[in-house]
C-alpha positions in Angstrom: -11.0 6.4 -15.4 -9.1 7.2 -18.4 -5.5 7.8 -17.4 -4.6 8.0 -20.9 -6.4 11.5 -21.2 -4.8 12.6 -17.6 -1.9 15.0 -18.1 0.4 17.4 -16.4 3.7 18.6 -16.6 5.6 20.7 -14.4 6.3 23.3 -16.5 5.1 27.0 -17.0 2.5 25.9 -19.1 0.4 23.8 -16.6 1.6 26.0 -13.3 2.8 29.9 -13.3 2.6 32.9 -11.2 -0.1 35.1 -11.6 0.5 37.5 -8.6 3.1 38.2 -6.5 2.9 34.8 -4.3 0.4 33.2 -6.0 0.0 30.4 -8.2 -1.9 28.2 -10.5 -1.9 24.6 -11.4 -3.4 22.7 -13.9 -4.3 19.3 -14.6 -6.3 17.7 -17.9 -8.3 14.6 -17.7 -11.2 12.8 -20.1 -14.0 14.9 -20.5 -16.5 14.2 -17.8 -15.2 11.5 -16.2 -13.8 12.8 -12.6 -16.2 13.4 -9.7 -13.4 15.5 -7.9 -9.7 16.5 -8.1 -7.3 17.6 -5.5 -4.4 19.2 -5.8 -1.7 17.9 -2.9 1.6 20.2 -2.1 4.2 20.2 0.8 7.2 22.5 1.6 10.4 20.8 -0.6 12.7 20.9 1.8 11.2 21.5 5.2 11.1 17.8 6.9 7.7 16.6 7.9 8.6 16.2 11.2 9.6 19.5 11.9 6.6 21.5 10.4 3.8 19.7 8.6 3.4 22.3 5.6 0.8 19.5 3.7 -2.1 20.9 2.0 -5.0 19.7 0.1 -6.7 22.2 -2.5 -10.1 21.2 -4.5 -9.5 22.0 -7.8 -12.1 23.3 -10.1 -13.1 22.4 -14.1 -12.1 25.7 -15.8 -12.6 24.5 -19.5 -13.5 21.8 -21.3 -12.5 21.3 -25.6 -14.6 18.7 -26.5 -12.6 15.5 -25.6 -10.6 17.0 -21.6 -11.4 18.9 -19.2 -9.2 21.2 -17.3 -8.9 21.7 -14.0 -7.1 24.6 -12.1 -6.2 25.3 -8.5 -4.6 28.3 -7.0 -2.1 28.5 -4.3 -1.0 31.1 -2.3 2.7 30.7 -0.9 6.2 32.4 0.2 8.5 29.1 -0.6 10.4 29.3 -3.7 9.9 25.3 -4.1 7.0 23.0 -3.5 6.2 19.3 -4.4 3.2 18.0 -5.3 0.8 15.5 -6.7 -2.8 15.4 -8.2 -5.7 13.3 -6.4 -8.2 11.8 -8.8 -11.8 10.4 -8.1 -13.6 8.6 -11.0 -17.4 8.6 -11.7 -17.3 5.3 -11.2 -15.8 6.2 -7.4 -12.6 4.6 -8.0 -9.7 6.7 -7.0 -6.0 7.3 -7.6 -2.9 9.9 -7.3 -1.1 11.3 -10.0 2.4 12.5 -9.4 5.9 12.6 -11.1 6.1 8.2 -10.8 2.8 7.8 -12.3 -0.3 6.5 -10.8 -0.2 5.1 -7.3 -2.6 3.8 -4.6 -1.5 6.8 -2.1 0.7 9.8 -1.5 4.1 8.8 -2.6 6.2 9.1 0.9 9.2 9.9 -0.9 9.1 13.6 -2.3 11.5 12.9 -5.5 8.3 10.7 -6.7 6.5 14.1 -6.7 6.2 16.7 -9.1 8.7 19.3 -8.0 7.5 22.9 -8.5 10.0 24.8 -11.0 12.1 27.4 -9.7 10.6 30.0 -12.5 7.5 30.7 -10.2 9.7 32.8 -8.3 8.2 36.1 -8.4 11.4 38.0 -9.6 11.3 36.1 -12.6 7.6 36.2 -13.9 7.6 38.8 -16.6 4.3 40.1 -18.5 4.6 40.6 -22.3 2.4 43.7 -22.8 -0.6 43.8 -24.7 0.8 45.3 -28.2 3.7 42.9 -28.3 2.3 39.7 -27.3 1.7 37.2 -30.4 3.2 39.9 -32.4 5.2 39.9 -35.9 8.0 41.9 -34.9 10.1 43.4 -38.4 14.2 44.3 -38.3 15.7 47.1 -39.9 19.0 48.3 -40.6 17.7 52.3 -41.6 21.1 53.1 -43.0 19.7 50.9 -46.2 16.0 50.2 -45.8 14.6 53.5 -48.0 15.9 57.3 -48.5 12.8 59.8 -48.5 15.0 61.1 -51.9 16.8 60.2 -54.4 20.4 58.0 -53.8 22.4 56.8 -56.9 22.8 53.0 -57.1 26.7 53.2 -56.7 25.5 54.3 -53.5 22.5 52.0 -52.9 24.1 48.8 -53.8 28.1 49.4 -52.6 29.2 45.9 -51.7 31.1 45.6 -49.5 29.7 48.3 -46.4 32.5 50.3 -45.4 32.2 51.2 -41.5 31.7 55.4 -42.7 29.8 54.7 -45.2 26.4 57.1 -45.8 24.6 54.4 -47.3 21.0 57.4 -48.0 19.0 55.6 -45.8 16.8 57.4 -43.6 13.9 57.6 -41.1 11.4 59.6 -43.5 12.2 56.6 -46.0 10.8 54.3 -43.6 7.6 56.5 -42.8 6.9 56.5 -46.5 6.6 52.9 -46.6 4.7 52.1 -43.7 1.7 51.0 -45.8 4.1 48.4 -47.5 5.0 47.0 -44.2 1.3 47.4 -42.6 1.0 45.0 -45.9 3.2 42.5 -44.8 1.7 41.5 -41.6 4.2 43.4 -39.3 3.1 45.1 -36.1 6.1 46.3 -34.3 9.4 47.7 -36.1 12.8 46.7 -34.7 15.3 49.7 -35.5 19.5 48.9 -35.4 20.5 51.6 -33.5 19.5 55.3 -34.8 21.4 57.3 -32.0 23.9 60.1 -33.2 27.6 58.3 -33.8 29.9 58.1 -36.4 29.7 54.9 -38.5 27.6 53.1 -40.7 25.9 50.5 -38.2 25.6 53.0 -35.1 26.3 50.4 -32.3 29.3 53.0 -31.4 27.2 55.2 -29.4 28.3 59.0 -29.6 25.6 60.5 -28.1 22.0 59.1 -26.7 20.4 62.0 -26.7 20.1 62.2 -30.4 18.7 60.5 -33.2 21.8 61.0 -35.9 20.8 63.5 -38.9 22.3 60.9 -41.2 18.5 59.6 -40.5 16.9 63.1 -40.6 17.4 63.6 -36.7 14.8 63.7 -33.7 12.1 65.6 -35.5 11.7 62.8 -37.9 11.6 59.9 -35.5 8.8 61.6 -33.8 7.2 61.9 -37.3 7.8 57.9 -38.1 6.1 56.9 -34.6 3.2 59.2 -34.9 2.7 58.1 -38.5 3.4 54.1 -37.3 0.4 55.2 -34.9 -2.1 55.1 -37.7 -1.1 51.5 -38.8 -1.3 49.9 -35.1 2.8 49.4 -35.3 4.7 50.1 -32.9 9.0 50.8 -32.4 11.7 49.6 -30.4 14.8 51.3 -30.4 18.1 49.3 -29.8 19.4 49.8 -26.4 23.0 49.7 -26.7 24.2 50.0 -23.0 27.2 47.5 -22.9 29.6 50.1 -24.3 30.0 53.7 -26.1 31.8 54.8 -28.6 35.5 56.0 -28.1 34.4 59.2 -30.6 31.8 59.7 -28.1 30.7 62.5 -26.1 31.6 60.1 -23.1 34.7 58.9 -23.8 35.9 61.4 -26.1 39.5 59.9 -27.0 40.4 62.4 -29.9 39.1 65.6 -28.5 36.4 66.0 -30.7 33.6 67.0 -28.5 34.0 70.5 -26.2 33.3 68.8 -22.9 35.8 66.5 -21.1 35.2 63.1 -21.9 36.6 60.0 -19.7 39.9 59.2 -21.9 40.5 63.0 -21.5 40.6 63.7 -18.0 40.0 61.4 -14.7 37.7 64.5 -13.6 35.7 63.7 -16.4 31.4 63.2 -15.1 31.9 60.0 -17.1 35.0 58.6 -16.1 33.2 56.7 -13.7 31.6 54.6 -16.3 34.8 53.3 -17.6 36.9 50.4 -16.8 40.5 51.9 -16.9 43.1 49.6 -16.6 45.9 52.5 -16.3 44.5 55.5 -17.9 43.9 57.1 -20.4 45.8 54.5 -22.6 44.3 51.0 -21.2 41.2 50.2 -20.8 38.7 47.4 -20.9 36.5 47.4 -24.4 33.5 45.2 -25.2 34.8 42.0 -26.9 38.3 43.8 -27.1 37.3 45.7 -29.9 39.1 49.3 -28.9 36.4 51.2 -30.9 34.0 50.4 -28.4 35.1 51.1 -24.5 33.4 48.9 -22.2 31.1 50.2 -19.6 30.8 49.8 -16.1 26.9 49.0 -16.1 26.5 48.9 -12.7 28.3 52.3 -12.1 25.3 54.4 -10.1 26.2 57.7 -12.5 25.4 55.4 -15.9 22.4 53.6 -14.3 21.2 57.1 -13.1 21.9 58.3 -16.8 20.0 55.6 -18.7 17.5 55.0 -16.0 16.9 58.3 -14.0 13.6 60.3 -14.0 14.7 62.9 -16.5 17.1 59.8 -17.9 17.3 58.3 -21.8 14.8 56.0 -21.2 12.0 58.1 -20.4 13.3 60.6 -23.2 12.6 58.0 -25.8 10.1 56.7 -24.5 8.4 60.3 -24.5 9.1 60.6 -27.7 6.8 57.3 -28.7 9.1 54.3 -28.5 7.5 51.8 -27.1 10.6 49.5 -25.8 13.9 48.8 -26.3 15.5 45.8 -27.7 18.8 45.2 -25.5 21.8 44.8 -27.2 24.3 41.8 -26.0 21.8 41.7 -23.1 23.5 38.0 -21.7 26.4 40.4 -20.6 24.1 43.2 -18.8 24.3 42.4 -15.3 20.4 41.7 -13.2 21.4 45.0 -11.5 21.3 47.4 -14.5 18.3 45.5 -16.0 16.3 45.4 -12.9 16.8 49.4 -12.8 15.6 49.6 -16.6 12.6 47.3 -16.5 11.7 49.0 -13.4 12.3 52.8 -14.7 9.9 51.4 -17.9 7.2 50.2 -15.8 6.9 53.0 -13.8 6.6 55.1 -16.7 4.1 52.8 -18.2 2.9 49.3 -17.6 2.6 48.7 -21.0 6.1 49.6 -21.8 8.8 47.2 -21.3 12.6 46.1 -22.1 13.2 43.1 -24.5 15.6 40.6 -25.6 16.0 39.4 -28.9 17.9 36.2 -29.4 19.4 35.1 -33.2 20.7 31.8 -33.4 20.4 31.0 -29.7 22.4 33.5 -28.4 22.9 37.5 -28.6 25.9 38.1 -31.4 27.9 41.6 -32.0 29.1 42.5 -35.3 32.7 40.8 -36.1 36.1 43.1 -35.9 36.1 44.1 -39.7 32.1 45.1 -39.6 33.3 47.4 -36.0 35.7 49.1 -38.6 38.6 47.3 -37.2 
């Protein structure tokens, strides 16, 4: 026996959920050189002696590469936790176990020498990449400066520094003309910086999600730049800004710019609900305490409802050809307002699904001076 070659770790690459309550392990050893392998489990934490929950499975060679073999078993179980070890009988007929201490004559008694099942098999947490994003080269832009589908004078083009109003000519028709140029490149799926209508340069101060700003030609051309992306296999994610709104918002509406009655304007307000007032209109909670940018109460039923509902903006978008959204700041979205939009998505379509991008190990917002503070 070559216990050299024999290896398993207990990670999500050697056992994972592949069904609601069921799981499969996997084990390598030297090619050809095991008559059998068993895969051993018990219950964590229930005690022997008050429920024997030991099992034996036969595992079976799934693949071989030349030099290993691989073995799999599955498991079908409720328990959030299980440990485990591998039983291993040579050609030759000698026979071993395999667990977290090593090799060992028998069954280690003691279930810390085990390998201890990781918590991620827990069925709430598997998540499946679909098919058009997995192993995919995914490609940022900012639209406001990407391409214009016309002419924009350099003083323009190139103004350093970005002031927070600035209409820097970019557009969504400049980024349907150069499709083929990023086809080129290798990319498959287009990340877009928020396109809804609001009024600043970077758009993460939401005015109104029901509409694609005309600074980038407005909703007729983003249904023109996903049906054209279409024809080169890409596909778009929007940016799902759903931490906070705008204060010049159709929401919030703090300097009376929009007809209806935003939060800031009247406690009466359909969206006043979303809002964490402090003492209103005056105080309120914003995201990061940048006041541009009023915080939202994410697990308020009325905003879930809004984003997530049948006739909600996700399915909007979503109708209109995105094919996900990329969350913004999603560490500070609480499970209960993602659980409602991953399962809004999936209901839609199974091959639709909500995303998380991480730069530099962890979500980052724009600084004070980039919010146009």
């Amino acid at each position: 026996m070559d216990r050299a070659s024999i290896r398993h770790e207990a990670t999500q690459r050697w056992c994972f959920s592949i069904a609601p309550g069921r799981f499969v392990f996997r084990l390598q050893t030297k090619k050809d050189d095991m008559r059998s392998v068993t895969l051993h489990s018990r219950d964590k934490y229930l005690p022997l002696k008050l429920k024997d929950t030991r099992k034996a499975t036969p595992m079976v060679k799934v693949a071989c590469d030349g030099l290993h073999d691989y073995y799999e078993a599955e498991l079908s179980f409720q328990v959030v936790c299980l440990r485990y070890c591998f039983e291993l009988e040579a050609m030759q007929g000698n026979r071993v176990f395999f667990s977290n201490s090593g090799f060992t004559s028998s069954i280690p008694e003691d279930n810390e020498r085990l390998f201890d099942c990781p918590q991620t098999l827990r069925e709430e947490e598997r998540f499946s990449v679909p098919a058009w994003a997995a192993n995919k080269v995914v490609y940022q832009i900012f639209p406001s400066r990407f391409a214009s589908h016309k002419p924009v004078s350099d003083r323009i083009w190139y103004k350093s520094p970005i002031g927070p109003k600035d209409n820097l000519g970019g557009s969504l028709q400049g980024i349907t003309q150069r499709l083929g140029h990023i086809r080129d490149l290798g990319v498959d799926v287009l990340y877009l910086t928020p396109i809804f209508y609001s009024h600043s340069t970077h758009k993460y101060d939401t005015a109104d999600y029901t509409k694609i700003d005309p600074m980038f030609g407005g909703e007729e051309a983003f249904r023109s730049l996903v049906n054209a992306a279409k024809k080169y296999k890409i596909s778009i994610i929007l940016d799902g800004v759903f931490s906070h709104t705008g204060d010049d918002s159709i929401y919030f509406n703090k300097y009376g710019r929009y007809d209806s009655i935003g939060a800031f304007n009247s406690q009466s307000s359909p969206y006043y609900k979303w809002y964490k007032f402090i003492n209103h209109p005056e105080d309120y909670h914003s995201w990061w305490g940048i006041s541009i940018l009023p915080e939202v109460i994410e697990e308020s039923p009325e905003f879930i409802e809004f984003i997530t509902g049948e006739n909600g903006i996700v399915k909007k978008w979503l109708d209109c050809g995105a094919s996900g959204f990329r969350l913004d700041v999603a560490d500070e979205l609480p499970d209960k307002f993602i659980d409602a939009l991953s399962s809004r998505m999936k209901a839609l379509n199974k091959n639709w699904n909500v995303g998380i991008l991480i730069h530099e190990g962890k979500e980052r917002g724009l600084q004070d001076d980039e919010r146009g503070r």
